[in-house]
N, C-alpha and C positions, 0 to 999 in steps of 0.2 A: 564424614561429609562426602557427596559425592557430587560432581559434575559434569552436566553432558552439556554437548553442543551438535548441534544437525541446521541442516540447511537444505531446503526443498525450491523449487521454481514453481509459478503458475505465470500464465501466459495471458498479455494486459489486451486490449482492443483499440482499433483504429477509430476514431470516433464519437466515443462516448468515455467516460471515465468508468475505470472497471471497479465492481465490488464482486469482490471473490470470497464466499465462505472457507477459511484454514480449519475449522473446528478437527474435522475428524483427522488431520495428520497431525493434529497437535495432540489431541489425544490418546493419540496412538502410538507418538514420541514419547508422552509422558510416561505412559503402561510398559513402554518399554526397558524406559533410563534405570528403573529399578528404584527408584525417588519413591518415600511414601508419606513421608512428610518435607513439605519444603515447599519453592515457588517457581514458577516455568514465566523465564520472559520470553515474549514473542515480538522482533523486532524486523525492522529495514532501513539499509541504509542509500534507499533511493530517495532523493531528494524532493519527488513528486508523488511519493508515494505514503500513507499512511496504515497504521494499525489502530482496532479497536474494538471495543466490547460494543456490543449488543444484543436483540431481542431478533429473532427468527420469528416474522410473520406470518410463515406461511405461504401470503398473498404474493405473485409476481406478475411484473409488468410483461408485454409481447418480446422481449430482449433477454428474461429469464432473470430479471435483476427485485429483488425483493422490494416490498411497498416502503421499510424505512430507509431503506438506503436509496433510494427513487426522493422521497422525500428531502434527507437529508441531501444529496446532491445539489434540490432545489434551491434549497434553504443556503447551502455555499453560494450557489450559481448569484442568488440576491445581492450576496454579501463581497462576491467576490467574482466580476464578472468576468464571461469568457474572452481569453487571451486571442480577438479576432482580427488586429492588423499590430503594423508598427508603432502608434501611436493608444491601444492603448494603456499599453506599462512601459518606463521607462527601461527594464529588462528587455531583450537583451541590447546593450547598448555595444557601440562599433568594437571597441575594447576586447570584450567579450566575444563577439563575431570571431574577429581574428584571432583569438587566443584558439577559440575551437577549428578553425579552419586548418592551423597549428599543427596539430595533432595528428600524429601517426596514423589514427582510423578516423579521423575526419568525413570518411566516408559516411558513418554508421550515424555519426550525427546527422550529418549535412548531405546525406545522397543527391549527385548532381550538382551541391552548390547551394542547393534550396534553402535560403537564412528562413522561410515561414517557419520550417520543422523545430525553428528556438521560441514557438510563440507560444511557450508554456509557463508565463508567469503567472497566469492563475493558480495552476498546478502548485507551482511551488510554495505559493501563499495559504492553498489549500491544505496541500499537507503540513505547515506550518500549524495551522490552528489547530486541526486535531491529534499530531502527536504521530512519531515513529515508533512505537510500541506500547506494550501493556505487559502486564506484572499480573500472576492470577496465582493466589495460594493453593498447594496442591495439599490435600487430606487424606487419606488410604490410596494413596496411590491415582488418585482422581483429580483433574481439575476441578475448582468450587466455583461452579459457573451456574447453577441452579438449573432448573428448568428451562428455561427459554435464553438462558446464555449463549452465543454462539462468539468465534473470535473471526472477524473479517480485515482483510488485506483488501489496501483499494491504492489505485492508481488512477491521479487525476490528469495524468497526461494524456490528451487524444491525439497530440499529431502523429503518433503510428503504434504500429502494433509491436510489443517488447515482450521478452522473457526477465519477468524480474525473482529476484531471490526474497524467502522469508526466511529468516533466522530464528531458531530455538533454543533456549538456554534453560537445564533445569540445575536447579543446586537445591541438596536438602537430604536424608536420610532415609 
């Protein structure tokens, strides 16, 4: 039995929630670990950030962000509306302000002071529903992703631009 672990960064956007294609460093971890039967999870342990399967469209919007995941952002946005003053989520409440004010690097949250850059409780509801990773069985040495499988990292934070981590885990023979 054998086990790898890696850990890569991609870099999220001020603005918009990012959807990032991992496909090819994950397949490329996997080719490596020596794994030829077995399962690769691909996780995060960003609080606003999610992992998950889908289909490569092809199609992309003026921003470079593909047509389902353009969609599906919609589809949250419905569900789950954008974090745009104090009032509309009870997150983050005074408690929580100061807890972060707190903090050694208080700055990186809070640059200046600015409490808005905590108005990411959509985010974090977002990434709730769809999950901090995925599990994909590996068969000769390959991810079984099919044809039009791809593996996407998304961060539903817009109040600034971050470097977040994605984690790789294969175990298997």
């Amino acid at each position: 039995m054998t086990a790898r672990y890696d850990e890569f960064v991609v870099k999220s956007f001020k603005g918009q929630s990012s959807f990032i294609d991992v496909t090819n460093e994950v397949r490329e971890f996997v080719q490596q670990s020596g794994v030829h039967e077995g399962i690769c999870t691909v996780a995060t342990t960003h609080t606003t950030c999610a992992v998950f399967l889908e289909e490569y469209t092809h199609d992309e919007d003026s921003q470079g962000v593909d047509y389902l995941s353009v969609d599906l952002e919609r589809v949250l946005t419905k569900l789950v509306p954008r974090h745009s003053s104090k009032d509309s989520y009870l997150y983050p409440g005074e408690k929580h302000y100061r807890a972060v004010e707190s903090w050694p690097n208080a700055e990186d949250y809070l640059p200046g002071g600015d409490r808005t850059l905590l108005f990411n409780g959509d985010a974090h509801i977002k990434a709730t529903i769809i999950g901090e990773s995925v599990t994909i069985p590996i068969k000769g040495s390959k991810l079984t992703l099919g044809t039009t499988g791809y593996v996407y990292f998304a961060d539903f934070d817009q109040t600034q631009e971050r470097k977040r981590k994605v984690q790789v885990v294969v175990i298997g023979e």
